[in-house]
C-alpha positions in Angstrom: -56.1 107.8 67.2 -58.8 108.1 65.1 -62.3 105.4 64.8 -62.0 103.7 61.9 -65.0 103.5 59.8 -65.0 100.5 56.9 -62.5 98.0 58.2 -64.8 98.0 61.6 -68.1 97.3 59.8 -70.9 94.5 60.5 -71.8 92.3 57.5 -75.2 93.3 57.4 -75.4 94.6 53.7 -74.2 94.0 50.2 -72.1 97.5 50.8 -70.5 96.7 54.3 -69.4 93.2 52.4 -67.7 95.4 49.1 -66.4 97.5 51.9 -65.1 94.7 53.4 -64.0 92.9 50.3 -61.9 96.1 49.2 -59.7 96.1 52.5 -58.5 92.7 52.3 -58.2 93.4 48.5 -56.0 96.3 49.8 -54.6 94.4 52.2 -53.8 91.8 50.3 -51.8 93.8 47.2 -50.1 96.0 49.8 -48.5 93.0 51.2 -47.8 91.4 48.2 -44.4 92.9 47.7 -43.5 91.3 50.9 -43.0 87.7 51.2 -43.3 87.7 54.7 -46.3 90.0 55.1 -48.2 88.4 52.7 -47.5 84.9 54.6 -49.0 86.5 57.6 -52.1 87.6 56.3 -52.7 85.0 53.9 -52.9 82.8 57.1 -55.0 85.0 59.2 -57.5 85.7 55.6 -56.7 89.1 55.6 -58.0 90.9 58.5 -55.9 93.5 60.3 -54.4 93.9 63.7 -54.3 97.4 63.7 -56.8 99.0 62.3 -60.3 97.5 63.6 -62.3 100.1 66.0 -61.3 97.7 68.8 -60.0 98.1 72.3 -56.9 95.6 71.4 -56.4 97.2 67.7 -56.1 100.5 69.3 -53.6 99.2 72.2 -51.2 97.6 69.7 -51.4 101.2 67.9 -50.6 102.9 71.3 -47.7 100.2 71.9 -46.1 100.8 68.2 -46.0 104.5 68.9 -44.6 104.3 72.5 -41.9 102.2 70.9 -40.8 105.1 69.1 -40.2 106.4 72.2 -38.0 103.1 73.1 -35.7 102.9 70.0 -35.0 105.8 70.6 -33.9 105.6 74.1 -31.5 102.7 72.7 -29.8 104.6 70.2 -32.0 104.1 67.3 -33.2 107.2 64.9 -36.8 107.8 65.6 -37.2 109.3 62.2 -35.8 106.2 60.8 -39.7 104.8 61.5 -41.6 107.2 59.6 -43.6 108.0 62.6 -44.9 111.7 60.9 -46.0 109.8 57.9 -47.7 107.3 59.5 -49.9 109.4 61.8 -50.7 111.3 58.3 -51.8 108.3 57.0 -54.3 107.3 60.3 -55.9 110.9 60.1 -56.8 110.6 56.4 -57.1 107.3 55.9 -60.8 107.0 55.1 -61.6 104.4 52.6 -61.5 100.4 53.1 -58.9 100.7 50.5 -56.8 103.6 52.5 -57.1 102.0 55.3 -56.0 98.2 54.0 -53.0 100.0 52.6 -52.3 101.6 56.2 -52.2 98.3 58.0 -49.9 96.8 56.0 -47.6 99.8 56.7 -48.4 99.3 60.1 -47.3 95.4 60.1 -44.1 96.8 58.0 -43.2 99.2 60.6 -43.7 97.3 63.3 -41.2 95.0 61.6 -38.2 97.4 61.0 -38.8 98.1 64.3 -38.8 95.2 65.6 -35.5 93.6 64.2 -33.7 96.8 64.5 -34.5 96.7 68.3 -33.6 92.6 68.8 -30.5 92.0 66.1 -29.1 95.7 65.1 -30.0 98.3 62.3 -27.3 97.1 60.0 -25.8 94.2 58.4 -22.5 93.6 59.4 -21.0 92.0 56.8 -22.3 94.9 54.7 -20.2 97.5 56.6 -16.9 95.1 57.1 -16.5 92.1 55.0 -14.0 90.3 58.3 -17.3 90.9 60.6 -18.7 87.5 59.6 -21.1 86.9 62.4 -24.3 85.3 61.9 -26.7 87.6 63.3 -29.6 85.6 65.1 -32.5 87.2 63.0 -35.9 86.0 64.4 -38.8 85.2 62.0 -40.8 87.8 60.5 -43.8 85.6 60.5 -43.3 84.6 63.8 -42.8 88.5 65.7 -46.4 89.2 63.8 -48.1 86.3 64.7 -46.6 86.8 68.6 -46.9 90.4 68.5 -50.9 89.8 67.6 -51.4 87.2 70.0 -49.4 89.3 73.3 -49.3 92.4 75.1 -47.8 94.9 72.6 -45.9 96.4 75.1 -44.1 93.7 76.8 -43.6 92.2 73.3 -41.2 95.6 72.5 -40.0 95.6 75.8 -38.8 92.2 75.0 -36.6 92.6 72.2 -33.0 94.5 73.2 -30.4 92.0 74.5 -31.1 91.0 78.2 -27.4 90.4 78.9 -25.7 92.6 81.9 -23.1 93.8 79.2 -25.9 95.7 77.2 -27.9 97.1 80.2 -24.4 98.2 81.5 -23.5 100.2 77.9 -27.4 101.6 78.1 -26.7 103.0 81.8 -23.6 104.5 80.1 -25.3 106.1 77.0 -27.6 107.9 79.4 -24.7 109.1 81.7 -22.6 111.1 78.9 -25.6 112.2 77.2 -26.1 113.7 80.3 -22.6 115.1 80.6 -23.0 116.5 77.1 -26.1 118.1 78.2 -23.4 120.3 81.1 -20.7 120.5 79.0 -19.2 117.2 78.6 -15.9 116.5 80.4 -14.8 120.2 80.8 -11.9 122.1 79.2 -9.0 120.2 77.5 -5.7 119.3 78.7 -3.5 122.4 77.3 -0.4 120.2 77.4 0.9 117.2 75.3 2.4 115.0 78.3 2.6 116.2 82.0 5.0 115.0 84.6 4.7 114.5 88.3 5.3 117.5 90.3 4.5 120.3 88.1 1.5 122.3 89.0 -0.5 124.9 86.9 -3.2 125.3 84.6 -2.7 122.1 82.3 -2.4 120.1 85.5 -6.2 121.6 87.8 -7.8 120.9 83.6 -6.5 117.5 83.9 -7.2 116.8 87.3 -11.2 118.6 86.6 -11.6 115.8 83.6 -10.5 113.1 85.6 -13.0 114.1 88.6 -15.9 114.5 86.1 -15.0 111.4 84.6 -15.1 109.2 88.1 -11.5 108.7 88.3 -11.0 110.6 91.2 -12.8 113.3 94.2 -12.9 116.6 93.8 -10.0 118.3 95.0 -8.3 121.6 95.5 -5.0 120.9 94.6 -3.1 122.6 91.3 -0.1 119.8 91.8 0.3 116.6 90.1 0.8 114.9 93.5 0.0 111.3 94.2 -3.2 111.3 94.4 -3.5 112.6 90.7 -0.7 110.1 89.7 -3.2 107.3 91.2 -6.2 108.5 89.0 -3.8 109.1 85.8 -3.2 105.1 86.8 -6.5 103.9 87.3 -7.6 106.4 83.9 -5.1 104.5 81.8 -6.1 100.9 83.5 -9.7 101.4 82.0 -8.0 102.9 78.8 -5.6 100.3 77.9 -3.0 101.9 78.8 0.7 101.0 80.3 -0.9 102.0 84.2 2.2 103.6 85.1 0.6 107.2 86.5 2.8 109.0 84.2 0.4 111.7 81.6 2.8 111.3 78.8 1.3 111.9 75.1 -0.8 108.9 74.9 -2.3 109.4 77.9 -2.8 113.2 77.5 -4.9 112.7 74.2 -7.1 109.4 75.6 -7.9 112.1 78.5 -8.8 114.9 75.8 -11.2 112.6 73.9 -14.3 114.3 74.0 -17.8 112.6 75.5 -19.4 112.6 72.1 -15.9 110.5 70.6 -17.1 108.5 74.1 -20.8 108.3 72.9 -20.0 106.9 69.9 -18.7 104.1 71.1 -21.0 103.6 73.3 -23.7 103.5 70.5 -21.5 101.3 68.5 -20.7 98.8 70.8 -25.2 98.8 71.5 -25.1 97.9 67.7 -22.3 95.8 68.3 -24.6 94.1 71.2 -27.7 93.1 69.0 -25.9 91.4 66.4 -25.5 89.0 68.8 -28.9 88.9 71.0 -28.7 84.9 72.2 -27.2 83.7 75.1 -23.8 83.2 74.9 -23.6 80.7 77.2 -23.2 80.1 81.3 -19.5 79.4 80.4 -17.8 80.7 77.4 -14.5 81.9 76.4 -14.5 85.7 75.2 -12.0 86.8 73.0 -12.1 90.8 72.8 -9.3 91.8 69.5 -9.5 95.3 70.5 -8.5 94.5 74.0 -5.7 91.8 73.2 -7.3 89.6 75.7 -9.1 86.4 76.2 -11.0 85.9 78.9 -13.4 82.4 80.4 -16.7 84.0 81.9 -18.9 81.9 84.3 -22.1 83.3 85.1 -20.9 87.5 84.1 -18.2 86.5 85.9 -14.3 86.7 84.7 -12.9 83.6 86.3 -10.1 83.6 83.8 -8.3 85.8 81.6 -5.0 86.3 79.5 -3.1 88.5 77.2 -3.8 87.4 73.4 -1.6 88.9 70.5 -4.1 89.2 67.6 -4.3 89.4 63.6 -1.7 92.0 61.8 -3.5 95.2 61.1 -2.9 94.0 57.4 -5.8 92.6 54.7 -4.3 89.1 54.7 -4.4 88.9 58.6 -6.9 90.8 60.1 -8.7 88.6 62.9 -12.3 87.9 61.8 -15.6 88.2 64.3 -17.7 85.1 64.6 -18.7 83.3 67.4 -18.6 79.3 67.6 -18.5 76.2 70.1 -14.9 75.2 71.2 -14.6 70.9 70.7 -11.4 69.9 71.7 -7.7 71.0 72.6 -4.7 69.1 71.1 -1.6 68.9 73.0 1.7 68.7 71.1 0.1 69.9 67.4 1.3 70.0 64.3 1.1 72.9 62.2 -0.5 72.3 59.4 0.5 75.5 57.5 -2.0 77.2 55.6 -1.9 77.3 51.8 -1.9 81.1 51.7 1.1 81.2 54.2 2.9 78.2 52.1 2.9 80.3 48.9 2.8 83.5 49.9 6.0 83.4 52.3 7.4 80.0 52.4 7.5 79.1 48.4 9.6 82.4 47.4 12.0 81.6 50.1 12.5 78.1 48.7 13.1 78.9 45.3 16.1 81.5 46.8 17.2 78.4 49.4 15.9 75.3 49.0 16.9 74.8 52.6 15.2 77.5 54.1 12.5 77.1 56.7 14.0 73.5 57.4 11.7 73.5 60.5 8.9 72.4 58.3 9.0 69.3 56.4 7.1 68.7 52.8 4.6 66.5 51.6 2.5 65.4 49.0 -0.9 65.2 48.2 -0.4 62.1 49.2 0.3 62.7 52.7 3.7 61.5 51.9 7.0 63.2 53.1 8.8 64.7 50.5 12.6 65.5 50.3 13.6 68.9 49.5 16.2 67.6 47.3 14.2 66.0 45.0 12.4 69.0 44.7 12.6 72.0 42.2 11.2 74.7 43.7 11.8 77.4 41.1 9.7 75.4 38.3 6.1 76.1 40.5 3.7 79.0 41.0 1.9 80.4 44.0 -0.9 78.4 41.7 0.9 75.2 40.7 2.7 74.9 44.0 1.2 70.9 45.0 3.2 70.4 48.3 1.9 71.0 51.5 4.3 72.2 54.4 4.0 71.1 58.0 6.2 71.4 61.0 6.1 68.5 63.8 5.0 68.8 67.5 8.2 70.7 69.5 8.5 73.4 71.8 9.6 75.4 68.6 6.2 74.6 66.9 4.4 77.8 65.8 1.3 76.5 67.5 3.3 76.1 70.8 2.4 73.1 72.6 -1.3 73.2 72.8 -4.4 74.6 70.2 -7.6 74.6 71.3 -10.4 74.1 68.1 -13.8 75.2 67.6 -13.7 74.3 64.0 -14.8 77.2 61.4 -14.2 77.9 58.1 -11.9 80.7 58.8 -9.6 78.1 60.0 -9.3 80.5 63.4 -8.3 78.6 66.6 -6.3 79.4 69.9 -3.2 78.6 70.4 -0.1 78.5 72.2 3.5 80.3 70.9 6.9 80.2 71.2 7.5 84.4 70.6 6.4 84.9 74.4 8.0 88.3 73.7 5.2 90.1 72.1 2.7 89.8 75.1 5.2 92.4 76.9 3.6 94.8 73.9 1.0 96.9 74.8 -0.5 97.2 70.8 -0.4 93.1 70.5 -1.8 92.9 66.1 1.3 90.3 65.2 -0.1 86.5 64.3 -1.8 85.7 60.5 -5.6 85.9 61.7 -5.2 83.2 64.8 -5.4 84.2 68.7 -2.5 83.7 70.9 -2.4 83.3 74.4 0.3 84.5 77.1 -1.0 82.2 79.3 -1.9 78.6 77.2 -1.3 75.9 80.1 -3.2 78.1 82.4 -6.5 78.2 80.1 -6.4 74.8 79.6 -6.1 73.8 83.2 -9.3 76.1 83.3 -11.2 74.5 80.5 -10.1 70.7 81.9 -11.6 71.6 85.7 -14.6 71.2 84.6 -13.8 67.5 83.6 -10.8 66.1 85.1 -10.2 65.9 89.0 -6.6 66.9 88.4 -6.5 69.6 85.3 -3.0 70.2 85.8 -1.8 66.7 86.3 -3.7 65.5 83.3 -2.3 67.8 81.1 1.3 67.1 81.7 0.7 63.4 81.7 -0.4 63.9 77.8 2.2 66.5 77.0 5.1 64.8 78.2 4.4 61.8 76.0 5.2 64.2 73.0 2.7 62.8 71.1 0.0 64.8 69.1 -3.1 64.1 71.3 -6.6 65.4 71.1 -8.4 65.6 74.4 -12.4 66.9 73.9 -13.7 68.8 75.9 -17.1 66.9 77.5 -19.1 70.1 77.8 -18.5 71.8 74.5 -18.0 75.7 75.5 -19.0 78.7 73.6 -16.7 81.0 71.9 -17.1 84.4 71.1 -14.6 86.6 68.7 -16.1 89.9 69.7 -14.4 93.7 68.9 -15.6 96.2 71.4 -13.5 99.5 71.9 -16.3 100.4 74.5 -17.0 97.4 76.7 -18.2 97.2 80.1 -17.1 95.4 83.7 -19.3 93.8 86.7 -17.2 95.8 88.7 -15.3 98.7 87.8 -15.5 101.8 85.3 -16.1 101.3 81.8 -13.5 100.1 79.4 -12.3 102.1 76.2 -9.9 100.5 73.7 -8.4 102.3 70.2 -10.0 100.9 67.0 -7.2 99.2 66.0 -8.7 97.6 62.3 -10.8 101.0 62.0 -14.4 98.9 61.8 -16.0 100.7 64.1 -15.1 103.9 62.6 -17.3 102.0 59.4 -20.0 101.1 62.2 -20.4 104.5 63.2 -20.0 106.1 59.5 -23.0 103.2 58.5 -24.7 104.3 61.6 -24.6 108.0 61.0 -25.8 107.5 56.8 -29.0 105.5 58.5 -29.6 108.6 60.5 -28.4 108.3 64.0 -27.2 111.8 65.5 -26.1 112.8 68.4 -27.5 116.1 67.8 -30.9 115.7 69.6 -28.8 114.9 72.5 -27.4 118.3 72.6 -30.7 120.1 72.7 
């Protein structure tokens, strides 16, 4: 770095004090076009925090230009920063004005930096309109004012999510960009399915991928013998596959994906991990949509988890991301059916039958029940439609016998069904946008533990009365509606799902168009 002349000068002439004058004047209309910038130095009148000849100026230069070095370990396009330009700017920069304008690009850099470290590069609503997350974006203000007052170093170190889950998918990143670095995972599978038994080519390139991959030891054999069955089971375990140790098709092409297909989601799912840098609680109930599962995690710990059948694949049903603070179960609900479902599907079956869907009664903006026969359904629109449809607590209720609320606008909650059927599905996208559970009683037995000496007991008790009953929850638990197809275990190998609503296909396409490449990786 170079000594910087007129921002480090004494007041001990008329010049030194125009010199002086000029930078913050520079300062001053370089941050202008910055609300946040200009907030910052307005408060500290102006001076810099880069660009002084000072011991502590010249460390927070050092720090910004390590960190470089840091985003890019963690996915992040080094190029994205500028970092060329700026060291341009610090060799020429010779002027109080030139070097006023350079420490506001400093402070703006540092900034980008900064929140594209803690929350994530992108805005997800901007790539996928359903990926309605608030992202937990810190204040401006407040990382220069810290970053002024702290060791610039720590203060970068600081800002990537803590959580085992990230550090986990870092360890990863680094593991296949060093397998990309030898060749990745080896030759393909020259077969579309294999079956037990056969020997040959196809089977020693499957059996190499799988012993690259972790799955199994190295190992002479050219058969498909048991041991190679009991990798092909544990592969399709950690692939979400049926784990049956059979390589038909499905299998075959999840053990031909390539380590940069892999890498992507790695770097995805990092993204994915800074959008929601907080804690997520010492309890809370993760719901992964790629995964079809909901699980209750204590501590990093699984301590309870189900099958979940997800929103339809379809624009009206796709499950949204968000995460929230479950309030209260109800036992024996009533479905309030939502207006888009009442008009949509329910209306134009009325005006064929006005007897159809008897299971749910009507009423009016009143609240009062409404007989069908005094109704004429054909002389309404999905507009005009004022009736609201609802269908009483029973074991045939859509909702099943129990919901479990963390109010949001998305009108997304748990829940209970009677169409136990579909958890026997591998690919589980049925419901309208809500998350069923195989297991319902089971979860809430969990959640009640914490409150109620006897979980199970209690819960019966309320749902044999057949009365709709709300029981809250005296520790309020955190939920989280995440989408991960590369997600990580205490225990275990890593976890890889199919991108079954295509977003992270967007992520990685928003990813690539703000310059992330795995091209430096291959050398």
């Amino acid at each position: 770095m170079i000594a910087f002349v007129a921002a480090g000068l004494v007041l001990t002439s008329d010049r030194a004090a125009a010199q002086v004058t000029a930078y913050k004047q520079a300062v001053a209309e370089a941050a202008a076009r910055d609300d946040d910038l200009s907030a910052f130095y307005r408060a500290n009148d102006y001076r810099g925090i880069w660009t002084n000849d000072s011991e502590a100026d010249r460390t927070r230069r050092r720090a910004l230009f390590e960190a470089f070095d840091l985003a890019e370990a963690h996915g992040l396009p080094r190029e994205r920063y500028r970092e060329l330009e700026l060291m341009t700017m610090i060799r020429s920069a010779r002027s109080p004005r030139e070097i006023g304008m350079l420490e506001v690009e400093l402070s703006r850099t540092m900034l980008l930096l900064a929140r594209d470290l803690q929350t994530g590069m992108l805005v997800p609503a901007k790539v996928d309109r359903e990926i309605v997350r608030q992202v937990p974006y810190r204040s401006r203000v407040a990382h220069l004012t810290n970053f002024s007052t702290s060791n610039p170093r720590g203060f970068f170190r600081s800002l990537p999510p803590k959580n085992a889950e990230y550090s986990r998918l870092l360890r990863e990143k680094l593991r296949l960009e060093a397998l990309m670095l030898q060749g990745g995972f080896g030759p393909e599978v020259p077969a579309k399915s294999l079956k037990r038994g056969q020997s040959g080519p196809a089977v020693v390139a499957m059996r190499n991928r799988l012993v690259i991959m972790g799955f199994m030891p190295r190992s002479a054999s050219q058969e498909y013998d048991a041991k190679l069955a009991e990798a092909v089971q544990a592969f399709q375990a950690a692939h979400g596959l049926v784990a049956d140790g059979d390589a038909g098709a499905a299998t075959v092409a999840e053990i031909n994906t390539s380590v940069e297909t892999r890498l992507k989601s790695i770097l995805v799912a990092m993204e994915r991990e800074r959008w929601i840098n907080q804690p997520r609680g010492d309890r809370h109930v993760l719901v992964n949509l790629t995964d079809f599962s909901a699980r209750i995690v204590d501590h990093d710990e699984v301590t309870f988890q189900t099958r979940a059948v997800i929103g339809l694949n379809d624009s009206d049903r796709r499950s949204p991301e968000f995460s929230d603070v479950m309030e209260y179960m109800e036992i024996n609900p009533t479905w309030n059916v939502p207006r888009s479902i009442t008009v949509k599907e329910y209306l134009p079956q009325m005006q064929r039958n006005p007897n159809a869907a008897g299971h749910l009664k009507l009423y009016n903006s009143r609240g009062q029940q409404v007989s069908r026969a005094n109704v004429n359904f054909n002389a309404y629109t999905a507009r005009t439609f004022p009736f609201a449809l609802k269908q009483p607590p029973s074991n045939r209720n859509a909702l099943g016998l129990v919901k479990f609320m963390f109010p949001n606008k998305y009108n997304i909650y748990l829940h209970d069904t009677p169409a136990k059927s579909l958890f026997q599905r591998n690919k589980r996208d049925f419901s309208h946008g809500c998350i069923r559970l195989q297991d319902p009683f089971d979860f809430a037995y969990a959640l009640l533990a914490r409150q109620e000496e006897d979980p199970k007991g209690f819960f019966h008790r309320v749902l044999n009365t057949g009365q709709q009953t709300q029981v809250r929850l005296k520790k309020q638990v955190p939920v989280h509606i995440i989408y991960r197809t590369a997600f990580t275990q205490a225990k275990g190998p890593m976890q890889y799902r199919n991108d079954v609503y295509g977003r992270d296909a967007r992520i990685w396409s928003a990813l690539q168009q703000a310059g992330v490449s795995l091209a430096a990786v291959r050398g």
